[in-house]
N, C-alpha and C positions, 0 to 999 in steps of 0.2 A: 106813717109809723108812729106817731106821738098819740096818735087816736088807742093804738094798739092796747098802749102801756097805761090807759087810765083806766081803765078797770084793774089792771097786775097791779098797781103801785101800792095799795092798801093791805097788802098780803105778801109784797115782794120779799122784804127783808128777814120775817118769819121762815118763809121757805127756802130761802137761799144759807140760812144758816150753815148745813152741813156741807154745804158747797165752798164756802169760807174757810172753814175748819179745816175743809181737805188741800187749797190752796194756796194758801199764806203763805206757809212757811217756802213752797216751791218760789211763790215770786218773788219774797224776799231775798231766796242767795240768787235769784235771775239779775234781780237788780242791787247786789251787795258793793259791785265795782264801776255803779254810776259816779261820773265824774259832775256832781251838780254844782261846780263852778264854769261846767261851759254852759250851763241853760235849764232853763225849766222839765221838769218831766210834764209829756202831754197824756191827759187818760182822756181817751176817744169812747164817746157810750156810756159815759161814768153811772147812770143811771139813777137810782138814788144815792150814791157814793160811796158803797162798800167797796169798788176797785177802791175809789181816792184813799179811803181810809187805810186800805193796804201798804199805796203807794208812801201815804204818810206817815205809816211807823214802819217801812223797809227804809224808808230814804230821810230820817227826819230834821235834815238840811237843807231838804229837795223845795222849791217855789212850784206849784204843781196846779197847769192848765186844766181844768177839766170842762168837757166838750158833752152836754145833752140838749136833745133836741124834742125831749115831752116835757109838758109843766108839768104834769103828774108826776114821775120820775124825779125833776129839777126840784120838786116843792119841796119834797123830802130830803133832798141833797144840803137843801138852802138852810132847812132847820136844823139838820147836822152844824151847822158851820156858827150859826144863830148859838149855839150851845156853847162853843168854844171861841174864844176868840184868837188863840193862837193858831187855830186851823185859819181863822177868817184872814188873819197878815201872810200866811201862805197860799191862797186856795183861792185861784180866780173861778168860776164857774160862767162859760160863755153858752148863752141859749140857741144852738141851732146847731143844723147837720155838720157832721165833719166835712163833707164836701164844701162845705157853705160857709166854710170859718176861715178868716184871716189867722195863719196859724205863727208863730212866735218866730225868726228867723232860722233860731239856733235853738232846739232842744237836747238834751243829753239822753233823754228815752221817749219812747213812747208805747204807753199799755193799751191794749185793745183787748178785753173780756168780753163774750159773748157779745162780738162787734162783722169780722168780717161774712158770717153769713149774712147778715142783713144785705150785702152785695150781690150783687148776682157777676154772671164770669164777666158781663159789656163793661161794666164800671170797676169792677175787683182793681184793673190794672193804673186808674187814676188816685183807687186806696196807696196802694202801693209806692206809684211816683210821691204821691202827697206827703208819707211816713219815708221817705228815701230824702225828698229835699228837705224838710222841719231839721230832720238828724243831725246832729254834728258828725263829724269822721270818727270813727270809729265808735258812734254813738246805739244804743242799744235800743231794740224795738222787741215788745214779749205782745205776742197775738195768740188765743188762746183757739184751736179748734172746737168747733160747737159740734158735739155728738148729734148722729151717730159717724159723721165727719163723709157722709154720704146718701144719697135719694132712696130708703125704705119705708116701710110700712111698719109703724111702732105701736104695740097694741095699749091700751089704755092701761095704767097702773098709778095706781098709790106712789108718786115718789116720797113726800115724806110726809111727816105731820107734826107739831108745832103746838104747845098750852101758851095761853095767856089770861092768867086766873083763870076764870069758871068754866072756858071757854074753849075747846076744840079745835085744832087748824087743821083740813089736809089738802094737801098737793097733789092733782092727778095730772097727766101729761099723755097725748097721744098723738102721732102724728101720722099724714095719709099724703103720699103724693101728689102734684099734680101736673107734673112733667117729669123728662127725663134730667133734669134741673135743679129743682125744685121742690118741695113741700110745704105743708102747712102743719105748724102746732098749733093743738087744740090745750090750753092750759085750763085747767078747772079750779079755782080756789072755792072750798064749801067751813063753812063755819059749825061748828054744833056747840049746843049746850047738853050734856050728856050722850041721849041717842037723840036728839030731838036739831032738826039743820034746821040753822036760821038763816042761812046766807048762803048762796050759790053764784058764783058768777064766773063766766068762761072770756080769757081772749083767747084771741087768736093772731100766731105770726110765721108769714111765712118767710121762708129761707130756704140760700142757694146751699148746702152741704157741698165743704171741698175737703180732703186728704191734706195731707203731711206733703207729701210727694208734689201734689198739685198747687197746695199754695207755693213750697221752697220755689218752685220755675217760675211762679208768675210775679215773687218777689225778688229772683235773681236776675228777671227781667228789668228789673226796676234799679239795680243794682245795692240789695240786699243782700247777703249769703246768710243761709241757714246753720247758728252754728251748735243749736242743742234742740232736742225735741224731746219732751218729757208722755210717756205714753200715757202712765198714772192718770195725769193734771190735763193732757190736750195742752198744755202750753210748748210756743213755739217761742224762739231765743232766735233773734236775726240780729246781725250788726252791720254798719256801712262802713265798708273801707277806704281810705283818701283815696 
């Protein structure tokens, strides 16, 4: 997966802009009644750290794990933090999978943005135990469903587009299945100077697509309950009870 994200890294932030804009303010009142004297908030996927950035002005008392496993992704995360040094006394950044991480005993939340499709259904339910034990009781977990939150066939389109001085951004996205499981995005970031492309480059990442419905049982398994589900945002609201 870390292979994935080195070519996205250099255009992530640009294009994810209106995705920001639309989600903020949702995560903030998710996490409005974190209790950040029982533990850290953990952001799983933090990528180059516009979750953490979130995390860090909803919660701005919060000490806040964040979990990526690309250096391309982590590079940009790291000069975030190089900028500020008050993010850097809050903001540990640990390099590798969330499966893979010694994770903190007691957290008070945990963010997953555009994290649990990279799961597929065999391993979803060790995401789950994973973000059930970190929790403290009554501790809050916000996992964002990644559209279309199911296995179709998404035809190529313009998602957005992006200036930076002289310079052009846009964002194309298409995805193709390749089970009944399964798909692949096809992400396209292309550069212009006026009409004229100077940069084109595609990843690619596939993902398991699960529902609202599907994740609640597989994290009530876990013993999670689902206690809000925002349809807007795809953000899911789980908490663990004593």
């Amino acid at each position: 997966m870390s292979e994935e994200y080195a070519a996205a890294a250099e255009f992530y932030d640009l294009m994810a802009t209106p995705y920001v804009a639309s989600v903020e303010p949702a995560l903030a009142a998710l996490l409005a009644e974190v209790d950040t004297i029982a533990g850290p908030v953990l952001d799983i996927g933090a990528g180059t750290g516009l979750s953490t950035m979130l995390v860090a002005d909803a919660v701005p008392d919060a000490r806040i794990i964040a979990v990526e496993p690309a250096p391309a992704m982590r590079a940009v995360l790291l000069s975030r933090l190089a900028a500020r040094k008050d993010l850097r006394e809050r903001i540990t950044v640990l390099p590798s999978g969330f499966l893979d991480t010694e994770l903190p005993a007691q957290c008070s939340a945990v963010v997953g943005l555009g994290v649990i499709g990279h799961f597929d259904a065999a391993t979803r339910p060790r995401v789950w135990h994973a973000l059930a034990t970190a929790l403290v009781p009554d501790g809050t977990a916000v996992v964002e469903i990644q559209r279309p939150g199911r296995v179709e066939v998404s035809p190529d389109r313009r998602y957005t587009t992006a200036r930076a001085g002289l310079l052009r951004y846009e964002g194309w996205s298409r995805a193709e299945p390749v089970d009944a499981e399964s798909l692949v995005w096809h992400m396209t970031y292309r550069t212009y100077r006026d009409d004229r492309l100077l940069q084109e480059v595609t990843a690619r990442h596939r993902v398991w697509p699960a529902g609202a419905d599907r994740l609640a049982g597989e994290a009530r398994a876990a013993g999670l309950t689902l206690a809000s589900a925002d349809s807007a945002t795809g953000l899911l609201r789980f908490t663990k009870h004593p």
